[in-house]
N, C-alpha and C positions, 0 to 999 in steps of 0.2 A: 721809544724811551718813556719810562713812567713820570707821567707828573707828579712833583713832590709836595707834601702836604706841608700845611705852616709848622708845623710843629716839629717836621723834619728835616728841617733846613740848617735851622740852630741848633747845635749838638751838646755843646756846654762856652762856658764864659769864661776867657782863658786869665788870670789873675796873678800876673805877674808884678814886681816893681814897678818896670815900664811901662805895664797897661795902667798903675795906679797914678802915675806921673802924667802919662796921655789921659788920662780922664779926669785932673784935677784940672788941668793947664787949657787943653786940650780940645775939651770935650768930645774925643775920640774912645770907642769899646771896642775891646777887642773879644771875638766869638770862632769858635772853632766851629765850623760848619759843613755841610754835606759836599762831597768831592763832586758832584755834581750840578752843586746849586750856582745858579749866576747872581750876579750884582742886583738885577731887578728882582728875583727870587728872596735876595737877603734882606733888601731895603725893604721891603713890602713886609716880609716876616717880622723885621723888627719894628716897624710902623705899627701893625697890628699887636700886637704882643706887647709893646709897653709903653703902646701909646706916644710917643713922640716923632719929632719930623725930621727924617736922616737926607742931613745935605748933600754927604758923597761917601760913596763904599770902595774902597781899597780891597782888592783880595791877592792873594798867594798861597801857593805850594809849599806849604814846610817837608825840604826830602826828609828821608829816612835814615835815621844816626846810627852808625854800622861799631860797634866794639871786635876785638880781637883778645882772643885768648889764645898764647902760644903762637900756633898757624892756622888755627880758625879761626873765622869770620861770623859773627851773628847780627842779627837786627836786634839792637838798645831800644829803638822806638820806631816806629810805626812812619809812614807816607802821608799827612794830614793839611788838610788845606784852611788856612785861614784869613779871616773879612776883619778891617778895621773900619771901624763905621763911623762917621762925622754927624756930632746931632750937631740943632740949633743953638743959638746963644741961650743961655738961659735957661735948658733943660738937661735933664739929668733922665739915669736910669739909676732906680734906685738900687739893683740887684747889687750895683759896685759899690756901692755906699755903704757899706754894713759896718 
C-alpha cells in the first residue's frame, strides 16, 4: 500500500448547517477525506495544515445514494468517507469561518 502524502489525506471541507452548528458549539470540522486514510493519518494532517491540536477524530463511510428512474437504478452520488475532527478549547480553523 502507498503511503499517503499530507495533502492527500484531506480532500475538501464538507460545509453543511450541521457542520456550521458542530463548529460553532462544538469545536468539531468536518472533512471529507481519502478512503484510505486512518484516524492517525487525519489528525496528523490536520495538526500540520492548520496548525492546531486535534483531541479526537471520528471517521465514517458515507454509502452511496442510488436514484431511480422508471426501472432503472443509477448512482446520485458517489461512496465517500468522512472524519469529524475535535480541536481544543479555544482554537478554531479559520477555513470555516469565513
Amino acid at each position: 500500500m502507498a503511503e499517503l502524502h499530507l495533502y492527500d489525506v484531506l480532500v475538501r471541507p464538507v460545509v453543511t448547517e450541521k457542520s456550521a452548528v458542530q463548529s460553532d458549539e462544538l469545536n468539531q470540522y468536518v472533512f471529507e477525506v481519502a478512503p484510505e486514510a486512518n484516524k492517525i493519518q487525519i489528525k496528523e494532517a490536520v495538526e500540520l495544515i492548520f496548525e492546531v491540536a486535534v483531541v479526537k477524530v471520528n471517521t465514517m463511510v458515507m454509502p452511496a445514494k442510488r436514484g431511480r428512474r422508471g426501472r432503472n437504478w443509477y448512482l446520485r452520488s458517489r461512496q465517500w468517507k468522512k472524519a469529524i475532527v475535535t480541536v481544543q478549547d479555544g482554537q478554531t480553523i479559520e477555513l470555516f469561518n469565513l
